[in-house]
ROSE-4610 file (N, C-alpha, C; in Angstrom, 1 decimal, always signed):
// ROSE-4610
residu = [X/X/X/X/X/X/X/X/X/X/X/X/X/X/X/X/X/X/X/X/X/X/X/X/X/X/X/X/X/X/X/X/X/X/X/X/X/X/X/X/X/X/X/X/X/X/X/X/X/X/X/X/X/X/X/X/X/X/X/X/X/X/X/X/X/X/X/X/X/X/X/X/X/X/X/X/X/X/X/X/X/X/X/X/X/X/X/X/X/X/X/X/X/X/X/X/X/X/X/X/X/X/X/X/X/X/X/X/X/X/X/X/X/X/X/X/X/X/X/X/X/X/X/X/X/X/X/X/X/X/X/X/X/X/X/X/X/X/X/X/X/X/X/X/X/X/X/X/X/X/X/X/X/X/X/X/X/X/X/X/X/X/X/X/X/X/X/X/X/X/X/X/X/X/X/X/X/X/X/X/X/X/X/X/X/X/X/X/X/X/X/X/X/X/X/X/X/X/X/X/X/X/X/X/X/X/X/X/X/X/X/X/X/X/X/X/X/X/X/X/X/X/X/X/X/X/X/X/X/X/X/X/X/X/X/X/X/X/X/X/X/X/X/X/X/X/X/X/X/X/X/X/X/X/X/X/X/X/X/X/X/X/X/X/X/X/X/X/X/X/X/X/X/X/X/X/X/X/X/X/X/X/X/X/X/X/X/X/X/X/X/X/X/X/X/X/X/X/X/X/X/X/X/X/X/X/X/X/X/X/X/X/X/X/X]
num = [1/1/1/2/2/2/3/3/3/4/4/4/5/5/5/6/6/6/7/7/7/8/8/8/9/9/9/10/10/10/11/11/11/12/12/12/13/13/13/14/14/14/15/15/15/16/16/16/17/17/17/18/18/18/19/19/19/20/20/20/21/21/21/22/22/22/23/23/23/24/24/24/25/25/25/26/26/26/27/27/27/28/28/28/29/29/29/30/30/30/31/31/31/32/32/32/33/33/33/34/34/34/35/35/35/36/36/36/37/37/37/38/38/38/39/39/39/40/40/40/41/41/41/42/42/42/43/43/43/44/44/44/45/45/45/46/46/46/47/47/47/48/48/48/49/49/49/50/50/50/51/51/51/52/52/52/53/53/53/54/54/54/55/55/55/56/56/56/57/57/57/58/58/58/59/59/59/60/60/60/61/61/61/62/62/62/63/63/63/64/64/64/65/65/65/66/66/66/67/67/67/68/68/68/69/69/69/70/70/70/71/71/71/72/72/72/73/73/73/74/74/74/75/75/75/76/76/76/77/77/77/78/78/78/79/79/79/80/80/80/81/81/81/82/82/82/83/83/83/84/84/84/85/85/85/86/86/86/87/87/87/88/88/88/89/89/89/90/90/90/91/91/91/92/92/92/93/93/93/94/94/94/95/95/95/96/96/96/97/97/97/98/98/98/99/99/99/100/100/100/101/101/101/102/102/102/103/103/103/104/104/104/105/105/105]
x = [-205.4/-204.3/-204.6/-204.7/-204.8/-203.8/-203.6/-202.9/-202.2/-201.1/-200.2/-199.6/-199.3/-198.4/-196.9/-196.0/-194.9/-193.9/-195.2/-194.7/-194.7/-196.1/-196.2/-197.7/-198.3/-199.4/-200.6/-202.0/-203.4/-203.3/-204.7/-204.8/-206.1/-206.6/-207.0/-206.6/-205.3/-204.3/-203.6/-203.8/-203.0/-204.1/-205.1/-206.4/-206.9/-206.3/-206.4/-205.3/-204.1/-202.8/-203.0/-202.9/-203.8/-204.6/-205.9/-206.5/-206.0/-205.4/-204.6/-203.9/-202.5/-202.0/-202.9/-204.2/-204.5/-205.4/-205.6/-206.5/-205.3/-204.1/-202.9/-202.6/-202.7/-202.5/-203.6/-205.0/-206.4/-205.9/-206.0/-206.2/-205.2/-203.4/-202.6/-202.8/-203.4/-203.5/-204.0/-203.6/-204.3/-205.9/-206.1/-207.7/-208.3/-209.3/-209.8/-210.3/-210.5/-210.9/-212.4/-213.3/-214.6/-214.0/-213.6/-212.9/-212.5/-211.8/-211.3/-212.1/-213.2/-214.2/-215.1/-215.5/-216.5/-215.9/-214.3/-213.6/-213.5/-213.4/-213.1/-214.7/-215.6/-216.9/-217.5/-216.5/-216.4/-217.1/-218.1/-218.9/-218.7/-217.7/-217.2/-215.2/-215.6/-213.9/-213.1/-213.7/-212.7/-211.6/-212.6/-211.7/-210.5/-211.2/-209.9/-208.7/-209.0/-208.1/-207.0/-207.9/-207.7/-206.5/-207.2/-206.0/-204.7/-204.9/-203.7/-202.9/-203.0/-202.3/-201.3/-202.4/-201.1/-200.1/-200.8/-199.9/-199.0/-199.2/-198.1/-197.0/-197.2/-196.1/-195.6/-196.4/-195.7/-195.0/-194.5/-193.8/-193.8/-195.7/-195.7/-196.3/-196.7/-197.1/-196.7/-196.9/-196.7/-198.2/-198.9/-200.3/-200.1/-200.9/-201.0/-202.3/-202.8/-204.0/-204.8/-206.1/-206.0/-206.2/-205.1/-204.9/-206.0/-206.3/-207.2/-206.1/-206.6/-205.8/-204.3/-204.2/-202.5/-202.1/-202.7/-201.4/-200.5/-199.5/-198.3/-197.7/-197.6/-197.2/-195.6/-194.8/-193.6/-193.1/-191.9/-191.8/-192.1/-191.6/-192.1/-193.7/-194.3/-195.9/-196.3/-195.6/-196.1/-195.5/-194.2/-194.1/-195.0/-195.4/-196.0/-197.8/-198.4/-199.6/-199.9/-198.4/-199.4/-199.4/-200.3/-200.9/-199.2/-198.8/-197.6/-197.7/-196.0/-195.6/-196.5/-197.2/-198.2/-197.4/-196.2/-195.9/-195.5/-196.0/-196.1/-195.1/-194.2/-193.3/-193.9/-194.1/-194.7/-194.2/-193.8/-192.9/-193.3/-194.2/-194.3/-193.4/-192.8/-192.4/-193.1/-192.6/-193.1/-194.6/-195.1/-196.8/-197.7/-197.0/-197.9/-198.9/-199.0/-199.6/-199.0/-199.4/-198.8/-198.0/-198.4/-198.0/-197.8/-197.0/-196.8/-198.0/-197.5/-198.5/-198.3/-198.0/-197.4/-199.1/-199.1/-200.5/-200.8/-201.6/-202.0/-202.4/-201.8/-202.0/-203.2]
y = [+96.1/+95.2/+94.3/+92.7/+91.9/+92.1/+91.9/+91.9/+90.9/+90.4/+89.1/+89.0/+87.7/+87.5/+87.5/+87.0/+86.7/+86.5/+85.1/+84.2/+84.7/+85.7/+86.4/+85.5/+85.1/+84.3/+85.2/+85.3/+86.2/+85.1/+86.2/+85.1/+83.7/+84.4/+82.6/+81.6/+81.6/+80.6/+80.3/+81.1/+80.6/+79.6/+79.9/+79.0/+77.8/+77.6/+76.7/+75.6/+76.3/+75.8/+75.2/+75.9/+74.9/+74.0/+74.1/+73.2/+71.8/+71.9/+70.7/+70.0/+70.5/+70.2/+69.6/+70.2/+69.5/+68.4/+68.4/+67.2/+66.0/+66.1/+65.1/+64.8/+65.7/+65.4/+63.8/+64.3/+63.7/+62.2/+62.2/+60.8/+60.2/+61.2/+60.1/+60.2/+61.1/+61.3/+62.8/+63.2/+64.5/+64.6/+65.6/+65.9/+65.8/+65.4/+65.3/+66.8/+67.6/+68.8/+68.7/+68.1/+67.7/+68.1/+67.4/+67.5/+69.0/+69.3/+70.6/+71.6/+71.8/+72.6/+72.5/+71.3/+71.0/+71.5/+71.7/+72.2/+73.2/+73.8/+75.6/+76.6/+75.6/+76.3/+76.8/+76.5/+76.8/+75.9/+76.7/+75.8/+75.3/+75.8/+75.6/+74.5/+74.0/+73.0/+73.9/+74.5/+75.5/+76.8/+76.8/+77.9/+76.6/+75.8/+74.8/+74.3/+74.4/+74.5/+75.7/+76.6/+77.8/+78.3/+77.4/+77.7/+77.2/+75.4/+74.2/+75.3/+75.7/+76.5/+77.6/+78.5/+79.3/+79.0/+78.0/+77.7/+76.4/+76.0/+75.2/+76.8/+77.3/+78.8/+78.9/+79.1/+79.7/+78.6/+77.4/+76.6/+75.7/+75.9/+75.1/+73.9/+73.7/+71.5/+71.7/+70.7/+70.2/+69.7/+70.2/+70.1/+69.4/+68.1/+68.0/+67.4/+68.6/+69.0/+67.2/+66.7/+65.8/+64.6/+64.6/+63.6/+62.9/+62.3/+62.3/+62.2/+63.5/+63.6/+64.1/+64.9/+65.3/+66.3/+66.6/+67.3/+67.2/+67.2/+66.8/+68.0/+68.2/+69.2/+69.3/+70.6/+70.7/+70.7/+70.6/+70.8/+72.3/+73.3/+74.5/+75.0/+74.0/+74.2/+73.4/+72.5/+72.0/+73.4/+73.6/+74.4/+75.5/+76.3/+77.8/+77.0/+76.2/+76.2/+75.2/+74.6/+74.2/+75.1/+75.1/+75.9/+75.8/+77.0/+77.5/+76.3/+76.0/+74.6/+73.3/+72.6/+71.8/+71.0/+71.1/+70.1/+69.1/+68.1/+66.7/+65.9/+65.2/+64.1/+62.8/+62.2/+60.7/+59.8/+58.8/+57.9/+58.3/+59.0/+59.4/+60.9/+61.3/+62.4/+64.0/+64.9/+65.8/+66.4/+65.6/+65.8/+65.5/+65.1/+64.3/+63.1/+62.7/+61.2/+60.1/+59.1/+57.9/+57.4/+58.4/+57.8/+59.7/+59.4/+60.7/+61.2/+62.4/+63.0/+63.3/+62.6/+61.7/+62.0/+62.3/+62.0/+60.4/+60.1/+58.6/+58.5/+57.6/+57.2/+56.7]
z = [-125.7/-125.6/-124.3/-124.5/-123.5/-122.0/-121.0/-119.7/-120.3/-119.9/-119.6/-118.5/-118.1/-117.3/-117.4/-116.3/-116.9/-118.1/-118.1/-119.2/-120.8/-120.6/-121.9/-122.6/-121.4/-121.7/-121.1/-121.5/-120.9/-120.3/-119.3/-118.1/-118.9/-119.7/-120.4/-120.7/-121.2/-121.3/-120.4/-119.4/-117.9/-117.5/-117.3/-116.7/-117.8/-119.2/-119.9/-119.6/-119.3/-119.0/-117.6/-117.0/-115.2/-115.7/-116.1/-116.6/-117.1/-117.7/-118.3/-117.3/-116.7/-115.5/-114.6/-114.1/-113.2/-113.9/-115.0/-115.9/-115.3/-116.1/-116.3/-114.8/-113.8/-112.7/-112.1/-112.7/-111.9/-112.7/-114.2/-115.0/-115.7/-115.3/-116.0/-117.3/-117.9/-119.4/-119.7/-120.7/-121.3/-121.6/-121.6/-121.7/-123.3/-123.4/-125.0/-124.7/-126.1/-126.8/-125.6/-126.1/-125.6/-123.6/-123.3/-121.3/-121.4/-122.2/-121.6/-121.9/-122.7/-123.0/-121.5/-120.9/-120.1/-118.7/-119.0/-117.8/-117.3/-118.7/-118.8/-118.9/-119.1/-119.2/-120.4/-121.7/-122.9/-124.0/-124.4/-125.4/-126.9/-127.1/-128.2/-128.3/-128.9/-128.9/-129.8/-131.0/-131.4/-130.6/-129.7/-128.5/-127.6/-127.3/-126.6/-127.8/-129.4/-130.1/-130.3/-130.5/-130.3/-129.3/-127.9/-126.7/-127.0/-127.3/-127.2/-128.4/-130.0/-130.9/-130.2/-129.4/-128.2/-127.7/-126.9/-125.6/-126.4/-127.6/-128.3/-129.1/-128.9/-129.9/-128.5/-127.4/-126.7/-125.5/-125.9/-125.7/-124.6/-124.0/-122.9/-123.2/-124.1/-124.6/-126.0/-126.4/-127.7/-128.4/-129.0/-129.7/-130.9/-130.5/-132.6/-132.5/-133.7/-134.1/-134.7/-134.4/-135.1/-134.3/-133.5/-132.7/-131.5/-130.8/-129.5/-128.8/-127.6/-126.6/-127.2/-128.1/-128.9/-128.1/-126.7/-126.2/-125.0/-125.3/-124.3/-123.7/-122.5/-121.6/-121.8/-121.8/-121.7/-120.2/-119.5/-118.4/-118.1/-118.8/-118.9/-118.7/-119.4/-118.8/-117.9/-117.4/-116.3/-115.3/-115.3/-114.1/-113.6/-115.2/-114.9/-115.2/-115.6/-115.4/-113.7/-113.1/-111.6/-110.7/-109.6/-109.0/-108.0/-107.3/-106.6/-105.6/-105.5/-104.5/-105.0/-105.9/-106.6/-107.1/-107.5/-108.9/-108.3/-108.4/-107.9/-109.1/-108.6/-109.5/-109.5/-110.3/-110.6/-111.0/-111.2/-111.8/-113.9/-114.4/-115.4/-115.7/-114.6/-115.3/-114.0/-114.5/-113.7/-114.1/-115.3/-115.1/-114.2/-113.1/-111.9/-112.1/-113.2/-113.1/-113.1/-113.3/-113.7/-114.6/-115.5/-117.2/-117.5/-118.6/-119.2/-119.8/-120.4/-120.9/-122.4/-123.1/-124.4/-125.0/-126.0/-127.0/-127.0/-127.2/-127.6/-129.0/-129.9/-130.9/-131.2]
């Protein structure tokens, strides 16, 4: 049986979930499949799908599959994937960038 945290997340989806946060924090936008593989050290995009499916059940972004850039942070995963005292407010929202973290069409 995996460890969890808290949230009821392994610590790989904690560190996918950070990941993202601090993606949307750096560019004002979510990370392509391709970014968050090159982030996490993971050579495969099926595992960074893999992740976004999780951590969309377990109610911290909103994933849609398909999309470029389809995932949008909940405030819920903003709070538990930024790093403690981190969460920066932006005029986009509490994802810390500029612009939300809205998928792009």
């Amino acid at each position: 049986m995996r460890p969890r945290d808290l949230h009821g997340l392994t610590p790989g989806r904690v560190r996918a979930l950070a990941a993202i946060v601090a993606y949307v924090a750096e560019h004002g936008r979510p990370p392509t499949h391709r970014e968050l593989a090159e982030r996490l050290g993971l050579g495969s995009t099926q595992s960074v799908r893999d992740y976004c499916e999780a951590l969309h059940e377990a109610g911290m972004l909103v994933y849609t599959p398909g999309i470029a850039r389809g995932i949008a942070l909940t405030p819920e995963g903003v709070r538990v994937g930024a790093p403690a005292g981190r969460v920066r407010r932006g005029p986009g929202g509490p994802s810390g960038g500029s612009g939300s973290a809205q998928p792009s069409r």
